[in-house]
Kinemage of the C-alpha trace (Angstrom):
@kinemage 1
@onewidth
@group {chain A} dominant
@subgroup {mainchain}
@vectorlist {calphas} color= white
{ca unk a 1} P 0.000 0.000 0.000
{ca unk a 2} L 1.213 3.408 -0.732
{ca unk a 3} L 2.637 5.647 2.512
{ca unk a 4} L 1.094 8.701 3.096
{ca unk a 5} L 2.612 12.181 1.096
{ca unk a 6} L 3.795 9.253 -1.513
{ca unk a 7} L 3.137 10.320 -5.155
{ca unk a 8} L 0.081 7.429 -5.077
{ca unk a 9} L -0.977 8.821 -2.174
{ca unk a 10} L -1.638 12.333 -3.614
{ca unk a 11} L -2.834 10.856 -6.831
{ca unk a 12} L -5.692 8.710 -4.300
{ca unk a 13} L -6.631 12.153 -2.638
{ca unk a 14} L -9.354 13.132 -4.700
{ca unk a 15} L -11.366 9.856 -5.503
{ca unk a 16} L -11.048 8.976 -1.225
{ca unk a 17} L -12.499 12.656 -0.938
{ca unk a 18} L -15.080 11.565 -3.218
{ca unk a 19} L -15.854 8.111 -1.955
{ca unk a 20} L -15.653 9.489 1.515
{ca unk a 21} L -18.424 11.992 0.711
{ca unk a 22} L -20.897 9.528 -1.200
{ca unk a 23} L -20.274 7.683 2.581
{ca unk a 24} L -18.400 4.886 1.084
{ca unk a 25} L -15.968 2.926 3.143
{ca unk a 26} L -11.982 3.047 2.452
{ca unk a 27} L -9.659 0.071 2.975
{ca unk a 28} L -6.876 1.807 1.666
{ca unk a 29} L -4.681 2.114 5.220
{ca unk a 30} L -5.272 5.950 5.823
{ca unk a 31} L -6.563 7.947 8.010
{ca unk a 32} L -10.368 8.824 6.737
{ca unk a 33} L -10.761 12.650 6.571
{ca unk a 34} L -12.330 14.302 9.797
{ca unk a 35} L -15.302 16.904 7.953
{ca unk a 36} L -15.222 20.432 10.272
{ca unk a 37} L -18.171 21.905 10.895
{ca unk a 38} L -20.275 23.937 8.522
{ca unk a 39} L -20.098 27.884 7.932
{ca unk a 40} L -16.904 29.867 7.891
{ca unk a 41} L -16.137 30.859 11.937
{ca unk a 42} L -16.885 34.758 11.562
{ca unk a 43} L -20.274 33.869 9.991
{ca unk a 44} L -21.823 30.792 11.895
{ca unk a 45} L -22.399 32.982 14.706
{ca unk a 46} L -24.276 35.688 12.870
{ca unk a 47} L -27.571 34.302 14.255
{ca unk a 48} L -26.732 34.308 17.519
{ca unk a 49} L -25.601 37.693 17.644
{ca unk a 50} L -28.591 38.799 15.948
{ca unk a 51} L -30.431 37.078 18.990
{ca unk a 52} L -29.029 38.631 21.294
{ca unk a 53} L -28.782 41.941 19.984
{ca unk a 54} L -32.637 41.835 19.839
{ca unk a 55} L -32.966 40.522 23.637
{ca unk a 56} L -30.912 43.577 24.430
{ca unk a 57} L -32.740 46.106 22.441
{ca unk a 58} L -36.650 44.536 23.400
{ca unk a 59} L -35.115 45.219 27.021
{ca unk a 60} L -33.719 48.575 26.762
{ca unk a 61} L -36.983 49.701 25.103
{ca unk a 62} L -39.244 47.908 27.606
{ca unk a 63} L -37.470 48.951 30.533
{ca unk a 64} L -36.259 52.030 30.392
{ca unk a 65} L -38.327 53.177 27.365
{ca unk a 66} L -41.794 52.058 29.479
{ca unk a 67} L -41.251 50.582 32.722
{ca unk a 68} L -39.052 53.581 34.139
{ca unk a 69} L -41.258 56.305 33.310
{ca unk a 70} L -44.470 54.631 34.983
{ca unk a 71} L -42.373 54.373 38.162
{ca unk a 72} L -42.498 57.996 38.305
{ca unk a 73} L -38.804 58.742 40.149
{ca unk a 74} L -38.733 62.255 39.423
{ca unk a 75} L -41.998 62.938 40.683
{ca unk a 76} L -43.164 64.797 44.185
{ca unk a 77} L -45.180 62.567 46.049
{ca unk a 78} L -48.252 65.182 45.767
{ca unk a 79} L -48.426 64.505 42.180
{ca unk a 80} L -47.967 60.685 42.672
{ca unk a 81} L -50.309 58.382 40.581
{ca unk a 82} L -49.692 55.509 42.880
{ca unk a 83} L -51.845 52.796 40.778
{ca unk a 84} L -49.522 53.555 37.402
{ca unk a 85} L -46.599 53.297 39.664
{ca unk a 86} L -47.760 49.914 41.058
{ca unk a 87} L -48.521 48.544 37.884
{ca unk a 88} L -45.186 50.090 36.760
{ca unk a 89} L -43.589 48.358 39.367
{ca unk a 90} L -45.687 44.863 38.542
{ca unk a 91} L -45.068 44.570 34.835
{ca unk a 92} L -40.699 45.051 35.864
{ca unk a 93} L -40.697 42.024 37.989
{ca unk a 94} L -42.530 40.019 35.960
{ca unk a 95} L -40.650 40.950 33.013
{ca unk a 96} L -37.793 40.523 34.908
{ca unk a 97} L -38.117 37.203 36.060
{ca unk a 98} L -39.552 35.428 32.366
{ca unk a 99} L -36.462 37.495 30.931
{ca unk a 100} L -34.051 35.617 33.278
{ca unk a 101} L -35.619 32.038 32.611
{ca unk a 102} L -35.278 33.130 28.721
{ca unk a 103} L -31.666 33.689 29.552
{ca unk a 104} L -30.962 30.504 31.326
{ca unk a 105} L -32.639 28.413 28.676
{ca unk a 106} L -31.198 30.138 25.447
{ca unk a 107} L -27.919 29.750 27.248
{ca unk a 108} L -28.193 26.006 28.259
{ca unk a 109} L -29.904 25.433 24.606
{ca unk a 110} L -26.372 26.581 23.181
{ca unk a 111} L -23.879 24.728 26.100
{ca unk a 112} L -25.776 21.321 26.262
{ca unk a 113} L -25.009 18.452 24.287
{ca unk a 114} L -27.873 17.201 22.759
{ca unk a 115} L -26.454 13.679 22.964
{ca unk a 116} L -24.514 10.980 20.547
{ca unk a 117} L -23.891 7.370 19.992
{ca unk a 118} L -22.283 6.060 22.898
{ca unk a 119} L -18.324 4.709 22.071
{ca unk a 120} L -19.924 0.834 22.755
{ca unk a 121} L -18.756 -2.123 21.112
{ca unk a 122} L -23.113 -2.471 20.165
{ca unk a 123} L -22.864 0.614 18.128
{ca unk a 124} L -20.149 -0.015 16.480
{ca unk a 125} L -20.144 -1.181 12.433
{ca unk a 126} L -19.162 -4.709 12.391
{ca unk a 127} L -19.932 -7.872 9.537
{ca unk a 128} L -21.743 -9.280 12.281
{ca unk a 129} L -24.464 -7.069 12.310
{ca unk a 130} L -27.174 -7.904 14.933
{ca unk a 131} L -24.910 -8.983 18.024
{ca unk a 132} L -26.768 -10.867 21.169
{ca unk a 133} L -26.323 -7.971 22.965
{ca unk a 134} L -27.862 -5.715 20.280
{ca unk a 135} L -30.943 -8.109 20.395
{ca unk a 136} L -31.830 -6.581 23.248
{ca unk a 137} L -31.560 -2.855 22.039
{ca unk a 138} L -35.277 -3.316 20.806
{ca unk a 139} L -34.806 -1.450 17.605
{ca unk a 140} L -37.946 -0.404 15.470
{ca unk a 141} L -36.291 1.393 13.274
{ca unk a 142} L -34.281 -0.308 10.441
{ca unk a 143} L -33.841 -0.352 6.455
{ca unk a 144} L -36.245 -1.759 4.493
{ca unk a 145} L -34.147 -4.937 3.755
{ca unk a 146} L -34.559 -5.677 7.948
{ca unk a 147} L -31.175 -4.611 9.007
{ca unk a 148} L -29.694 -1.996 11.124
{ca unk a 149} L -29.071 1.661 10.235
{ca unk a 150} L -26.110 2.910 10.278
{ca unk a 151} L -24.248 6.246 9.571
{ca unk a 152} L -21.547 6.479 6.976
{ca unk a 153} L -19.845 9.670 8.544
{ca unk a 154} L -19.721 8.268 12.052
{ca unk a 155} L -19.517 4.448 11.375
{ca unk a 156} L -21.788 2.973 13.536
{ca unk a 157} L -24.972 1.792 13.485
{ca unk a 158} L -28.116 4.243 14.679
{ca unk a 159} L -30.205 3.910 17.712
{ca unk a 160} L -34.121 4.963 16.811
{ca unk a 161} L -34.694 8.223 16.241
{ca unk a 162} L -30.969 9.170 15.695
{ca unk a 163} L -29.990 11.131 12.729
{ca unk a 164} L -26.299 12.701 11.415
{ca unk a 165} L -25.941 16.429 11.148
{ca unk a 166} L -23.127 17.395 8.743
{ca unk a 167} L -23.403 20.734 10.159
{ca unk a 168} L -22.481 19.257 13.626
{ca unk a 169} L -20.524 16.231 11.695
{ca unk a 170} L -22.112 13.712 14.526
{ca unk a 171} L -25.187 11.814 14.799
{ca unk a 172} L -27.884 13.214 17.240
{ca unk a 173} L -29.936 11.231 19.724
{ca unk a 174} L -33.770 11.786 19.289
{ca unk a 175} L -32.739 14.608 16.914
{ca unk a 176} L -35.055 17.097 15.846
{ca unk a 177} L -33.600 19.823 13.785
{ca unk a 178} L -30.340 22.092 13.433
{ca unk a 179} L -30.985 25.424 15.120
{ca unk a 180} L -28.615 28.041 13.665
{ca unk a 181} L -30.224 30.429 16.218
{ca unk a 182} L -28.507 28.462 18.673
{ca unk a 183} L -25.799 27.332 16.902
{ca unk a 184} L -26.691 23.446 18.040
{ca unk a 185} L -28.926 21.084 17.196
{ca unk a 186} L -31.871 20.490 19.213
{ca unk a 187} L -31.577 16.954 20.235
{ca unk a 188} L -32.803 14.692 23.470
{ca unk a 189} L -30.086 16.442 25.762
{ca unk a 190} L -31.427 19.654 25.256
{ca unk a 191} L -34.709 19.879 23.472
{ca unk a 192} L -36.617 20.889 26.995
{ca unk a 193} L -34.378 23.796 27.421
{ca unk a 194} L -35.365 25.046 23.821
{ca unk a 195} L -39.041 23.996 24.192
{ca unk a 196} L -38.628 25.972 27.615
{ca unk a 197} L -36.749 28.760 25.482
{ca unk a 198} L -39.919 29.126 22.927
{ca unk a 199} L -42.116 29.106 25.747
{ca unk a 200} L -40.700 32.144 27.387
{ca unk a 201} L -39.950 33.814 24.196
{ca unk a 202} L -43.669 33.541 23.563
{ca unk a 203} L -44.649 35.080 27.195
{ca unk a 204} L -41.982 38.411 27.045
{ca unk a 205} L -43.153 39.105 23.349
{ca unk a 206} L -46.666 39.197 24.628
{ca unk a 207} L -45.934 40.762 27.710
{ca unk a 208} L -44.056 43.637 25.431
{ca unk a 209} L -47.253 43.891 22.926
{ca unk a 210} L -49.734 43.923 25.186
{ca unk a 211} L -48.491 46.254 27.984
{ca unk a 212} L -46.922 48.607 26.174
{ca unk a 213} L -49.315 49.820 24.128
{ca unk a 214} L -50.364 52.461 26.265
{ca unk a 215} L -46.790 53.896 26.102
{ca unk a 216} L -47.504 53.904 22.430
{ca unk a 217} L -50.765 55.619 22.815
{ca unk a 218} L -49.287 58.292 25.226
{ca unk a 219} L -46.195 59.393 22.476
{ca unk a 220} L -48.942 59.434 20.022
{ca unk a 221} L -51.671 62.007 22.005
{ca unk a 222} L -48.879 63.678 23.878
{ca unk a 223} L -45.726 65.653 21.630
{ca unk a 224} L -42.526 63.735 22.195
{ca unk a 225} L -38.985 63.933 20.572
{ca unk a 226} L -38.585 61.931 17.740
{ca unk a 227} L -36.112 59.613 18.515
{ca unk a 228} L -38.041 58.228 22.140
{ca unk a 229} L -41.102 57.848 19.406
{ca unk a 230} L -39.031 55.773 16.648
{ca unk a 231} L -37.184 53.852 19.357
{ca unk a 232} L -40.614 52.740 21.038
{ca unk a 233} L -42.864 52.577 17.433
{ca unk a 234} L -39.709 49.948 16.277
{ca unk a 235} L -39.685 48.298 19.700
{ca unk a 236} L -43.987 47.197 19.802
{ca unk a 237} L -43.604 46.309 16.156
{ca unk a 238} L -40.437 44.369 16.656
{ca unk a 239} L -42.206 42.959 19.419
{ca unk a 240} L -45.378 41.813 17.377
{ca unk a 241} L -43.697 40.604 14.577
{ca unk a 242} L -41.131 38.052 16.659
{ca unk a 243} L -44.349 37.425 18.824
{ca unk a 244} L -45.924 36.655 16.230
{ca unk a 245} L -43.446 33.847 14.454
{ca unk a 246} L -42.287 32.547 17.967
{ca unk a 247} L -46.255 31.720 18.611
{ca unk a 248} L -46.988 30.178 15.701
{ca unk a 249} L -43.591 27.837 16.301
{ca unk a 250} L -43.810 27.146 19.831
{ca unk a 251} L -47.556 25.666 18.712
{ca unk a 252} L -46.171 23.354 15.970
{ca unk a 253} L -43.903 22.456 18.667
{ca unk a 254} L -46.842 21.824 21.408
{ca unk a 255} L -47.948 19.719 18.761
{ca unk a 256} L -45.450 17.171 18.158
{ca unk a 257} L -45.108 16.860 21.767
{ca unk a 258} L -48.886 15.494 22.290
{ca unk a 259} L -48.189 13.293 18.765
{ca unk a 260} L -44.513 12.791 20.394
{ca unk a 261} L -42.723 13.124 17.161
{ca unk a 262} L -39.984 15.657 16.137
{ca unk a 263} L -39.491 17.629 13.328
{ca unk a 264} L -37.409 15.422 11.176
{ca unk a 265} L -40.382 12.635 12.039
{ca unk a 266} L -42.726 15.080 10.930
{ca unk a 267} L -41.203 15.584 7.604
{ca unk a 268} L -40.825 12.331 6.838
{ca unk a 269} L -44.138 11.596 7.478
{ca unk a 270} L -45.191 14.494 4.694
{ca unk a 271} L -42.956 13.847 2.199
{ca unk a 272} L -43.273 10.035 0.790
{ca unk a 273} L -40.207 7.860 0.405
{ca unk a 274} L -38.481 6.897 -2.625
{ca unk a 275} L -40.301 4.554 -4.612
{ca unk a 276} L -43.642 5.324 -2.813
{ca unk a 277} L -46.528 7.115 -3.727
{ca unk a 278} L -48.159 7.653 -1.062
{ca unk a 279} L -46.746 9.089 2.252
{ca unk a 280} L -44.809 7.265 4.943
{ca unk a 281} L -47.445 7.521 7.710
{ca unk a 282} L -50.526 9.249 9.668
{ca unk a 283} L -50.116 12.217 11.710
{ca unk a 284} L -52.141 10.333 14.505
{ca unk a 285} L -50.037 7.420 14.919
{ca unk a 286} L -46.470 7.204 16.746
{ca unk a 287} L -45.086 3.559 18.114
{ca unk a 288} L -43.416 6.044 20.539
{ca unk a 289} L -47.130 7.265 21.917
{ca unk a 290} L -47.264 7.812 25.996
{ca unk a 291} L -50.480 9.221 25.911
{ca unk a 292} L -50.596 12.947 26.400
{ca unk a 293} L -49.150 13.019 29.757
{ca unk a 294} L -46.816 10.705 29.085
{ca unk a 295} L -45.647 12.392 25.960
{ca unk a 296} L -45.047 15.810 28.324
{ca unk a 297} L -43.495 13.597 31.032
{ca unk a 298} L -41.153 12.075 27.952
{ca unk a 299} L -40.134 15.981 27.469
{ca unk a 300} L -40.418 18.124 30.617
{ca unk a 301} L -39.400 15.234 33.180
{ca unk a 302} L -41.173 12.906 35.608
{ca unk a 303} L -41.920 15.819 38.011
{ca unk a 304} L -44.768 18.369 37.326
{ca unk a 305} L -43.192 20.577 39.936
{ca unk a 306} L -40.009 21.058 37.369
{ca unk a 307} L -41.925 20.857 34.322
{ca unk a 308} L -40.998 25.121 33.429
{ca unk a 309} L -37.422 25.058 35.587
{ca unk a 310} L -34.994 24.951 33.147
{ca unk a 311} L -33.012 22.094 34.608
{ca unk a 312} L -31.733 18.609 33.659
{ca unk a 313} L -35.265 15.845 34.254
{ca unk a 314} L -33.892 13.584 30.885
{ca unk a 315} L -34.988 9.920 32.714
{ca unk a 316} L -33.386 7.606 29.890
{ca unk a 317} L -30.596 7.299 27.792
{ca unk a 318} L -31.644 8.258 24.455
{ca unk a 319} L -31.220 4.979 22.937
{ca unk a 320} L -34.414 3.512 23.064
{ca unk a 321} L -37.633 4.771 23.431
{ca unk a 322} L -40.408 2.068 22.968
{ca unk a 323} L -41.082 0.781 26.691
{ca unk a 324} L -44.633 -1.111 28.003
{ca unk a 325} L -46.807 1.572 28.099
{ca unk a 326} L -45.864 3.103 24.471
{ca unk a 327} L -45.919 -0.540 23.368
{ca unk a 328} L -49.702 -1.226 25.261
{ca unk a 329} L -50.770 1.848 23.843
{ca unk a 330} L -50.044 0.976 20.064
{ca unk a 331} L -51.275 -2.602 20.518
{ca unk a 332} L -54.529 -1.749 21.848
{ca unk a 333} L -54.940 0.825 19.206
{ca unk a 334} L -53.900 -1.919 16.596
{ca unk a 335} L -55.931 -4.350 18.023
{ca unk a 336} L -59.403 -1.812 18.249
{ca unk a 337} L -58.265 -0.867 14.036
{ca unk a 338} L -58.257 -5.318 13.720
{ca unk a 339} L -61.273 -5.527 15.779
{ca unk a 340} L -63.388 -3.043 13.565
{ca unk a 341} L -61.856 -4.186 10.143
{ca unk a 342} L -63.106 -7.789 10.988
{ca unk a 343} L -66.485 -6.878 12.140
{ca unk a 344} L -67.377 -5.285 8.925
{ca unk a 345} L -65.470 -7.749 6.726
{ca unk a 346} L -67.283 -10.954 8.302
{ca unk a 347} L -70.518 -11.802 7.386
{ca unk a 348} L -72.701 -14.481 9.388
{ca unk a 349} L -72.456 -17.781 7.056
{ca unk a 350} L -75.780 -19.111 5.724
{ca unk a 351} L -77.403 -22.470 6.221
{ca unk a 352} L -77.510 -24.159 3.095
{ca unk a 353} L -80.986 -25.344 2.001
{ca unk a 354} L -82.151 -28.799 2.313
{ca unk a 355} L -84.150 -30.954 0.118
{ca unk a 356} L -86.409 -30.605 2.677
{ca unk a 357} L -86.893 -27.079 2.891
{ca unk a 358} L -87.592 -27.046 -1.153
{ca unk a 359} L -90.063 -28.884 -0.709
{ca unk a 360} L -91.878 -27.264 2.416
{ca unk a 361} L -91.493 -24.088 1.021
{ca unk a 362} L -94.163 -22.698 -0.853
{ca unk a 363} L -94.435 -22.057 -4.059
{ca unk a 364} L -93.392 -18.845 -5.613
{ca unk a 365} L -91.860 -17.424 -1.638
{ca unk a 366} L -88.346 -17.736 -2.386
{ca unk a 367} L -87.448 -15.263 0.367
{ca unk a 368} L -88.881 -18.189 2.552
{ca unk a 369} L -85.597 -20.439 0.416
{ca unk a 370} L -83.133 -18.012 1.016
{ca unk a 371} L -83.714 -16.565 4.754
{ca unk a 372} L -81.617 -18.806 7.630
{ca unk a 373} L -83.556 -21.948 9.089
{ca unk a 374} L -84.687 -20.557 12.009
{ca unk a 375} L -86.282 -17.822 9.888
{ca unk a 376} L -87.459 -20.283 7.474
{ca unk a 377} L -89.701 -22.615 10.177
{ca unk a 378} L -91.139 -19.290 11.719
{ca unk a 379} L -92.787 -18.076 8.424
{ca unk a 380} L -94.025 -21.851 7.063
């Protein structure tokens, strides 16, 4: 075999590169190429600056721009409007508080792992295939020729619900999508801090909207500078706009939860496979269906009391996801769809007619020949 900077070597380079990509295997003795992450390093963090640059701005406008003035510092107590100052005072702790749970969350969405394929002999690529200890994995998830999936890139096989990211360049446990926003993807790991993340996005863009609309109304009656009017007219709409969006997500999101699916499941549920014409699956139907609480326990944690702390409540490992009450819960489903399709396929089977009853019968009443026996003694 050629060494490596040998002229074979170099003239090799390109067609491994290529073989490499197409996730073909090389037995050629080198080193297989390690693929960086995605995006040049001054641009991949674009869109997180761009979030927080708006966090910053929504809170200098709402706090300084609305809540300050309502607390009325300047003011002699004589000409004191006590209930504006109390609900002055109100709306800044609140805000306060979901703004600080926003924080924690959009920072744990970005510093958690959301989880890989474990470094186990099991997992790893081998001619083997199904091991006895990989028997009892409980895989539901595999090719369409029965065996195991398996990841080209990484080169090992795939629990369920795992899926590579080549902007990440690793395979992602339960993984839902790549979130530039957070410059991660949003895997089993961390995929309650982000749901936690949209939930509280949701709550300080409404809270913006809907309380500060009267400081909008006031710069509109009363005559004020132009740049406190731009900066709080840019704030509201800003506001409604990402309120708006975030909302509309964070439902989608409420919504594979009760179907417990993810994103990529979702997709690949729309969009039929190759070779199909139809599509892959129903909405309704998941063989990893809890139940809705069991489908928000499978997200937020076992504990209702730490369902909106942004802390760790992950009970498994990621691996495998089908246990007795997902699989009781598809059976009896199954079994109710079996049930129903056999009750209106089967028909009660008729008693054939005797030479007797042809001859009892009478004449010309041949709905006395073809009605069951018991029907047939009743009307002779």
């Amino acid at each position: 075999k050629p060494t490596v900077g040998s002229p074979a070597n170099e003239a090799l380079s390109p067609w491994r590169t290529f073989l490499v990509m197409l996730g073909g295997k090389m037995d050629s003795g080198f080193p297989e190429p390690k693929r960086p992450r995605a995006g040049k390093p001054p641009l991949k963090f674009l869109p997180v600056l761009f979030v927080v640059v708006t966090i910053c701005f929504l809170y200098f406008v709402y706090v300084f721009c609305h809540c300050v003035p309502m607390l009325q510092l300047g003011v002699p107590s004589a000409a004191l409007d006590v209930k504006i100052r109390s609900r002055g005072l109100a709306e800044l702790v609140v805000f306060h508080i979901i703004t600080v749970l926003l924080l924690i969350c959009y920072v744990r969405s970005i510093m958690v792992h959301p989880g890989t394929i474990p470094d186990e002999p099991q997992w790893e690529i081998s001619p083997q295939g199904f091991g006895a200890d990989v028997a009892a994995l409980n895989l539901q998830e595999t090719k369409k020729s029965g065996g195991r999936r398996q990841c080209g890139w990484c080169r090992k096989y795939k629990p369920d619900r795992c899926h590579h990211c080549r902007v990440c360049n690793m395979c992602i446990l339960k993984m839902d999508h790549h979130c530039p926003w957070i410059y991660n993807c949003v895997g089993y790991m961390n995929y309650k801090y982000f749901f936690l993340l949209l939930l509280y996005s949701v709550l300080d863009c409404h809270l913006i909207v809907w309380t500060m609309s009267e400081s909008v109304r006031s710069i509109i009656v009363v005559e004020t500078p132009f740049l406190p009017v731009f900066v709080i007219l840019f704030g509201e709409t800003l506001a409604f706009f990402l309120g708006i969006l975030v909302t509309m997500f964070f439902a989608f999101h409420i919504w594979l939860m009760m179907k417990a699916m993810t994103t990529i499941e979702f997709c690949e549920k729309s969009i039929p496979r190759k070779g199909d014409t139809e599509i892959s699956g129903s909405y309704s139907s998941s063989v990893y269906d809890l139940g809705i609480f069991g489908n928000v326990r499978a997200v937020l944690g076992n504990n209702p009391l730490l369902w909106l702390v942004p802390c760790a409540s992950n009970a498994g490992d990621g691996l495998n996801f089908v246990s007795e009450e997902s699989r009781l819960t598809t059976d009896m489903e199954a079994g109710k769809g079996i049930r129903r399709k056999c009750h209106q396929r089967t028909q009660r089977p008729r008693t054939p007619l005797s030479r007797y009853a042809y001859e009892e019968a009478p004449t010309g009443n041949f709905s006395a020949l073809m009605a069951p026996r018991g029907h047939q003694e009743s009307t002779t």
